[in-house]
C-alpha positions, 0 to 999 in steps of 0.5 A: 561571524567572520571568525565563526565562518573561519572555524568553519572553513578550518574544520573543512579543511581538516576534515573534508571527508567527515564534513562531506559524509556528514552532509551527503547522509543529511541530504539522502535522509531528507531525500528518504524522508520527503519520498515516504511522506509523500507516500503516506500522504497518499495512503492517509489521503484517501477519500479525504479529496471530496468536500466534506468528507467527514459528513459522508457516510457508507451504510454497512449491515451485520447479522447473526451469520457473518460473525464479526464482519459486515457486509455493504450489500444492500437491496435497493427498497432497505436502502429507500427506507434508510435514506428518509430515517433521519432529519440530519440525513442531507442527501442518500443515493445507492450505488451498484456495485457489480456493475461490468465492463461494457462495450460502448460505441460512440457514432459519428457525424460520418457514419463511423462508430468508435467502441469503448470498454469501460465500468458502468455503475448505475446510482441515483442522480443523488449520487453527485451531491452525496460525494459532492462531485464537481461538475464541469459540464451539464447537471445530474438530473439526467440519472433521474433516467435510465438514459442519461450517463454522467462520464468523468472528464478524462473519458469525455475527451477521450471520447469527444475531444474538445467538443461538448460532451453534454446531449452526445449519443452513447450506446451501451448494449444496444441501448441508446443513452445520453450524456447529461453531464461531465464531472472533474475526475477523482484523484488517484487516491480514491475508493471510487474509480472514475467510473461511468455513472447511469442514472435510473428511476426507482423502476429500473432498480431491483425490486424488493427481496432481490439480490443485495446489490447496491451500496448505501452513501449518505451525506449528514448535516454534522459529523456529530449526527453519526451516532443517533442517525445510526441508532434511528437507521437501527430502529427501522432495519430491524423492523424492517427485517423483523430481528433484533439481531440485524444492525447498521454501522456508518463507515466515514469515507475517510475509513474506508480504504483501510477497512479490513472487516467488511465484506463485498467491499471496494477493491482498491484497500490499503494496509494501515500497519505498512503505512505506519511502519514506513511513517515510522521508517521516516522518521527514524531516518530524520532521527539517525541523521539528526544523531550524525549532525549533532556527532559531527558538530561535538566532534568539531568542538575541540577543534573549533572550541579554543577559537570561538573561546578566544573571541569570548576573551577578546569581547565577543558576547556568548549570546551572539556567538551562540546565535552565529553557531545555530545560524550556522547549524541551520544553514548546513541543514538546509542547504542538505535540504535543498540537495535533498529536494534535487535527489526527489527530483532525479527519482521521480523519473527513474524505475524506482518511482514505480513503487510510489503509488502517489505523484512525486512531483514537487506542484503535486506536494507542495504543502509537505515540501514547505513543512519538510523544510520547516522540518529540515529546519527543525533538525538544524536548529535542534542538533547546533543547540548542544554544540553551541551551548556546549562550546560556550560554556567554558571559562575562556582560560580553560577553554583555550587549553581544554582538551575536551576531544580526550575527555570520557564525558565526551566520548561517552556522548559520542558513543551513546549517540552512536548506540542509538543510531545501531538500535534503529539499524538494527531493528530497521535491518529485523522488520526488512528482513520479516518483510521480505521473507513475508512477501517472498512467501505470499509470492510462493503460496501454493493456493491449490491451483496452477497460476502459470498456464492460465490466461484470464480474459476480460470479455465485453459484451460483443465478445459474449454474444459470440461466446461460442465462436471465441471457443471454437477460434481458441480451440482450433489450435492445439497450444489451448487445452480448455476454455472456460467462464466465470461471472467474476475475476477469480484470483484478482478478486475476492468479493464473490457473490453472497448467497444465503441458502437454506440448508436441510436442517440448519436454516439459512446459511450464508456462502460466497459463490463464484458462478462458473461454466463446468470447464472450470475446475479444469481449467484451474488443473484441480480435481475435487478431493471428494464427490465428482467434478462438474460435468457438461450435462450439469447446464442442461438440469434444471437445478444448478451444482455446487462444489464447496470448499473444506471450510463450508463442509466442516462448518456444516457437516456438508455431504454430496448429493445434498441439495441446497434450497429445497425451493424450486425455480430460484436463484441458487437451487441446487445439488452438492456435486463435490468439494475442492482439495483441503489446500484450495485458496480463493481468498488472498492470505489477508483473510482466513478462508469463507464458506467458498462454493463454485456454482454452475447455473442450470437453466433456472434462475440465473441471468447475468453474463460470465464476462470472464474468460478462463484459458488453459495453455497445454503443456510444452506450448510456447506461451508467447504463441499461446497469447498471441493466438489467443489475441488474434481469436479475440479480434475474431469476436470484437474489435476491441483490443483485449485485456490479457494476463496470467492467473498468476499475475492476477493473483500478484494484485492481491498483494501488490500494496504489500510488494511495493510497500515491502522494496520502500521498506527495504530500500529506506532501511538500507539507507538509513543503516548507510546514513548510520554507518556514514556517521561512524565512518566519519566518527572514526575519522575524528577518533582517529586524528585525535589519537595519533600521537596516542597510536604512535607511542603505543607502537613506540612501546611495542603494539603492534597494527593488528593491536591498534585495529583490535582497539578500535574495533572492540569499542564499536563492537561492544556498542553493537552488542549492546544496541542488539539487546535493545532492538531484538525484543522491540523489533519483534514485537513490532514485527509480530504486530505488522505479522498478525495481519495475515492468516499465513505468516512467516515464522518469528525465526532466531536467525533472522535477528542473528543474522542482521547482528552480523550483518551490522557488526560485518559492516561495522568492523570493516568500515573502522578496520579500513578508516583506521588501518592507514593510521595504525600503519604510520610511522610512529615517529611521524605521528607523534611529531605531527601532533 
C-alpha cells in the first residue's frame, strides 16, 4: 500500500494540474447530480406523502362531447351513488373545488378582531380518512356540519399561536363557525393545497342536477380492486344517466400531478418529459465524469505502470495490488463526494436554489445523500476496475520497458472515451438550446390581449361588498383607465367553468365560460373582430350575453344574435353578442384552444360573486403610482393587505415549471459540457508531456509551432465531427419528443445543431491551441534532453 500511496503521490506531482481537474470535474458532477435528484424526487413524489397513497383514488367522468378529455366535475347526488357502488370502497368524500378566498376574522378575548384571507373548501368529514390526514388536534366529526372547520397547523398558529386551536370561534361571511380540528400540513409536493376544509351535511351541498362542482376521492381496500370498482362505478353512472356513452376512470393520486388530459383539474401540474429530461441530464452528468475518471486513471498507467509491476517482480501478489488500486480509486471518488456535498450546501442558500422547487437541505434528503454516496461509490469502484486490471496485466519484465502511453491501443481508448463524452455535450448543448428558444418564445407569445398594463386583484369578501366604492376610489385618479370583474383568475387559470348548453339545432354543446362584467374586454384592450362588444345596458337584461372564441364559432357555425338555451330563467340563457379576434389565447400553449366564451350574467340565474378585480393603467401613467394608488383605494374597502400583480406576470404562472425547469437544463448542460472539456483539457496535459521529445525533434527537422498546434487540434476536431454525426439525430429526436407537449413549438431549426457543433469545436480548439502552445513553443533542444 505504501508503494501504491508513492505511485500516487508522483502522478500528483507530475501532473498537478490534471489531477485537480479531474477531481474538481468529479466533485461539480456529484454536486450536479444530487441537486437534479433532489428535484426529480420532488417532482416523482407528488402526492405519494399521504398513507396508502396507491389505494386513493379520483373519480373522473367522460362523454360523448369532451373527445378525448376527462373531466373531474362531479354534482354531489352521482358523487352519493359512487360512494356505495362497490364493497372494496373504504371511505369516499366530495371535495369543492371552487371554493374562494375568504375573509375570516378571528375575535379576541378583548374585544379585538384579526382578519385572515384564506381558501375554503367544503368536503365531507370522510375527507380525513379518504386522504389519511393526520390529525393533531380534535377529530373530524365537526364537518358532519356546515359549522365546523378543520384548519392545517401552520394556519392554527398563525391564528392562535400556542393555544388550543380546537372550540375556537372563526367567522367566515358573517357566519359563525368552529374549529373541530387541526391536521399536520401537507408537503410542499402535494396536488392539495393546505387548505381550510368546512364540513357540511348532505343539505348544504348542492342538489341534484345542479352545477358539477365537487371532485370525487375514494379510498380502496387494494390497489387490485381499481379495475372492477371501475367497472361497477360504470354499471351505475350509466344508469344513472341513462347512456351508454358516459363512463368512469380512477385516477391514482400519485398520477395525478402529471395528468395532462383532464379538464377542471388542480392547478398545481407538472411537466413528465422535463422531469425526465433533467433525470436523463443527471445521469448523463455521472457519466461524463465517469469517462474523465476512468481517462485519468489510463492515462496515469504508464507513468505509474513500471512501479506497480515491479513490486509484482519483488513478490507483491496481483490480487492485492488490484485491491489497493480500486481502494484507491474509491477513495478518490468519495472524497469528491464529500466536496460535492459542501458544493450542495453552499447552493442552497444562494439565488440559484430559487429555481429547486424542493428543499435542499441534507435532513430534508437524506435517504438520496445516502444512495448518492453509494452512487459516488459505484463510480469509484466501476472507473479504477479497467486501470487496475489493466496495469496488472503484464508480464513484469515487459511492463517494466512498456511504453503503453505511445501505444495505438491506448490512444485509440483514450479518444473513444473522449467522443462519447462530446456526444453527450453535444446533445446536451441541442436540448439547451430548443429549450431556451421554447421558453423565449412561450415569454413572447402574443395571446391577443395587453399583458403589461393590467393589474389583477384578488378581491375578498368585504372588498366586494363594497364593489362600487372600490370603483369610485380607483377611478377617482386619471392614471386608472377602467375597472372590471371577473369570477376566475383569467390568465393564471385555466379551469374556466363548464357549461353544456343547447344550441338551436345541435343539442347540447359543451363550452368553457368565464363570467365577466362588460368592462372587460376593455380592460383587456380587445375589440370583438366580429358582432359588438359588451355594453353597460347588458346586466340590466334578463337574459345574459356571450361573446365566443374562433374555435367555438367554427365548431358550430356560431352567428350574432344567436341565442344559447331557449329555456328561460336559467343558469346561462343567453344572446350571442359578438366573437373574440382569431389571435385570442385563454389557455396556456400546453393545450390547444377549447370552445372558450366571456359571459356577462343578466339579472337571471347567476349568484356567485366576481372575486377578481381587473384594472386597466391609462397610458403614460407611471405604473409604481399606478400601484400604488390602487393599494391605498384598496385599503379604502378592506383592511387586508391586497394581493397585487401584473396580467403578465399572472400569465408567466402558467409556465413557471417549464421556466425554471428550462435554467436547470441549461445551467446542468453547461456544467456537464465544462466537466467534458476538463477532461480534454486535462488529456492533453498527458498528451502533451508524453510527446515532448517527440514535439521536439519534429521542430529539430524543420516543423514549425503553427505545425504542432494544427497537430494536435486536428485529432480532437476529427473526434467532434464524428461525435456530431451521432447526437444530431439522437438529439432531435429527443427534442421533438419533449417539443410535442405544446400546441405552439419552436421550429426543428438546422442552425441550432450547427451552431452547438461550433460552439464545441470553438471551445475544443481553444482549450488544446492553449494547453499545447507552451510545449509547441519549447525549445527543441530542452525537450528532447529532458525526456
Amino acid at each position: 500500500m505504501r508503494v501504491i500511496l508513492k505511485n500516487l503521490f508522483t502522478a500528483l506531482r507530475r501532473y498537478p494540474a490534471a489531477v485537480a481537474l479531474n477531481v474538481a470535474g468529479l466533485a461539480v458532477a456529484f454536486a450536479a447530480f444530487l441537486v437534479i435528484l433532489i428535484e426529480v424526487r420532488f417532482e416523482y413524489g407528488f402526492d405519494t406523502c399521504h398513507p396508502g397513497s396507491e389505494r386513493i383514488f379520483r373519480v373522473e367522468m367522460r362523454s360523448p362531447e369532451l373527445a378525448d378529455s376527462w373531466f373531474t366535475m362531479l354534482n354531489y347526488p352521482l358523487i352519493s351513488d359512487l360512494a356505495g357502488s362497490s364493497a372494496h370502497i373504504e371511505a369516499a368524500s366530495a371535495l369543492e373545488m371552487l371554493g374562494p378566498g375568504l375573509e375570516l376574522e378571528v375575535p379576541e378575548p378583548n374585544g379585538e378582531r384579526r382578519l385572515f384571507r384564506e381558501t375554503v373548501k367544503r368536503c365531507n368529514s370522510s375527507f380525513v380518512r379518504v386522504l389519511g390526514l393526520r390529525l393533531t388536534e380534535g377529530d373530524a366529526a365537526g364537518l358532519n356540519t356546515s359549522a365546523g372547520l378543520l384548519l392545517p397547523r401552520s394556519l392554527a398558529r398563525r391564528m392562535f399561536g400556542d393555544e388550543p386551536a380546537v372550540g375556537r370561534i372563526v367567522r367566515i361571511g358573517g357566519e359563525t363557525c368552529t374549529v373541530c380540528g387541526v391536521y399536520a400540513d401537507l408537503p410542499a409536493n402535494s396536488v392539495f393545497p393546505n387548505w381550510i376544509c368546512r364540513g357540511g351535511s348532505d343539505s348544504d351541498f348542492e342538489p341534484f342536477r345542479s352545477s358539477h362542482n365537487y371532485m370525487c376521492f375514494i379510498r380502496l381496500d387494494s390497489p387490485a380492486s381499481r379495475d372492477e370498482v371501475a367497472a361497477e362505478m360504470n354499471h351505475r353512472i350509466r344508469a344513472f344517466y341513462g347512456s351508454e356513452e358516459v363512463g368512469v376512470r380512477l385516477t391514482c393520486v400519485r398520477d395525478i400531478y402529471f395528468a395532462r388530459d383532464i379538464l377542471y383539474d388542480f392547478p398545481t401540474k407538472g411537466n413528465r418529459r422535463m422531469t425526465d429530461i433533467l433525470l436523463a441530464v443527471a445521469v448523463l452528468v455521472i457519466v461524463i465524469a465517469s469517462i474523465n475518471f476512468v481517462n485519468f486513471a489510463s492515462a496515469l498507467a504508464p507513468v505509474r505502470m513500471k512501479l506497480i509491476n515491479l513490486q509484482k517482480i519483488l513478490g507483491a501478489g496481483v490480487p492485492s495490488l488490484r485491491l489497493s488500486l480500486l481502494a484507491e480509486s474509491v477513495a478518490v471518488a468519495f472524497a469528491a463526494y464529500l466536496a460535492a456535498l459542501c458544493l450542495v450546501g453552499c447552493l442552497a442558500g444562494t439565488p440559484f436554489a430559487g429555481y429547486v422547487d424542493a428543499d435542499m437541505s441534507f435532513a430534508a434528503n437524506r435517504p438520496l445523500v445516502g444512495w448518492c454516496a453509494l452512487v459516488a461509490l459505484g463510480v469509484g469502484l466501476v472507473a479504477g476496475l479497467y486501470p487496475a486490471f489493466y496495469m496488472t496485466s503484464f508480464r513484469p519484465v515487459l511492463a517494466v520497458r512498456g511504453t503503453f502511453s505511445h501505444s495505438a491501443a491506448g490512444r485509440r481508448y483514450r479518444m473513444a472515451l473522449v467522443g462519447v463524452q462530446y456526444v453527450i455535450s453535444i446533445g446536451l448543448i441541442v436540448a439547451a438550446l430548443f429549450v431556451g428558444l421554447q421558453n423565449r418564445y412561450l415569454r413572447r407569445y402574443p395571446t391577443g390581449y395587453d399583458r403589461n398594463r393590467v393589474v389583477v386583484v384578488s378581491l375578498t369578501s368585504g372588498a366586494l361588498e363594497r364593489r362600487d366604492a372600490l370603483v369610485g376610489a380607483l377611478k377617482s385618479r386619471a392614471e386608472i383607465e377602467e375597472v372590471a370583474f371577473a369570477f376566475q383568475r383569467f390568465g393564471a387559470e385555466e379551469n374556466f367553468s363548464g357549461w353544456a348548453r343547447p344550441y338551436r339545432d345541435r343539442g347540447d354543446i359543451s363550452f368553457r365560460v368565464l363570467v365577466v362584467t362588460p368592462e372587460f374586454l376593455r380592460v383587456l384592450g380587445v375589440r370583438p373582430s366580429e358582432g359588438r362588444d359588451f355594453s353597460d345596458a347588458d346586466p340590466l337584461r334578463e337574459q345574459g350575453t356571450y361573446i365566443f372564441n374562433q374555435t367555438a364559432r367554427r365548431r358550430w357555425d356560431m352567428r350574432p344574435g344567436d341565442c344559447i338555451s331557449e329555456t328561460r330563467h336559467v343558469s346561462g340563457w343567453g344572446e350571442i353578442a359578438g366573437f373574440l379576434p382569431d389571435g385570442f389565447r385563454a389557455y396556456s400553449r400546453h393545450r390547444a384552444e377549447d370552445p372558450f366564451a366571456l359571459f356577462v350574467p343578466g339579472t337571471v340565474g347567476w349568484t356567485l360573486p366576481l372575486s377578481y378585480c381587473y384594472i386597466r393603467i391609462a397610458p403614460g401613467a407611471d405604473l409604481s403610482a399606478a400601484v400604488e394608488h390602487i393599494r391605498r383605494s384598496l385599503h379604502s374597502v378592506t383592511p387586508l393587505e391586497p394581493d397585487i400583480e401584473f396580467l403578465d406576470t399572472a400569465v408567466d404562472t402558467l409556465y413557471r415549471k417549464d421556466f425554471r425547469a428550462g435554467v436547470l437544463v441549461s445551467a446542468f448542460s453547461a456544467l456537464a459540457i465544462f466537466v467534458s472539456l476538463m477532461g480534454v483539457f486535462g488529456l492533453v496535459l498527458f498528451e502533451t508531456q508524453h510527446r515532448r521529445k517527440e514535439i521536439g525533434i519534429r521542430k529539430v527537422c524543420g516543423a514549425t509551432s503553427a505545425s504542432v498546434l494544427r497537430m494536435f487540434n486536428l485529432r480532437f476536431v476529427r473526434i467532434v465531427l464524428v461525435s456530431f454525426l451521432v447526437a444530431a439525430p439522437l438529439a432531435r429526436y429527443g427534442v421533438s419528443v419533449w417539443l410535442r407537449g405544446f400546441v405552439d413549438a419552436v421550429p426543428l431549426s438546422a442552425w441550432v445543431f450547427f451552431a452547438a457543433l461550433v460552439i464545441v469545436l470553438a471551445i475544443t480548439v481553444l482549450t488544446v491551441t492553449v494547453r499545447s502552445w507552451r510545449t509547441a513553443g519549447e525549445n527543441p533542444v530542452d525537450s528532447v534532453k529532458t525526456e
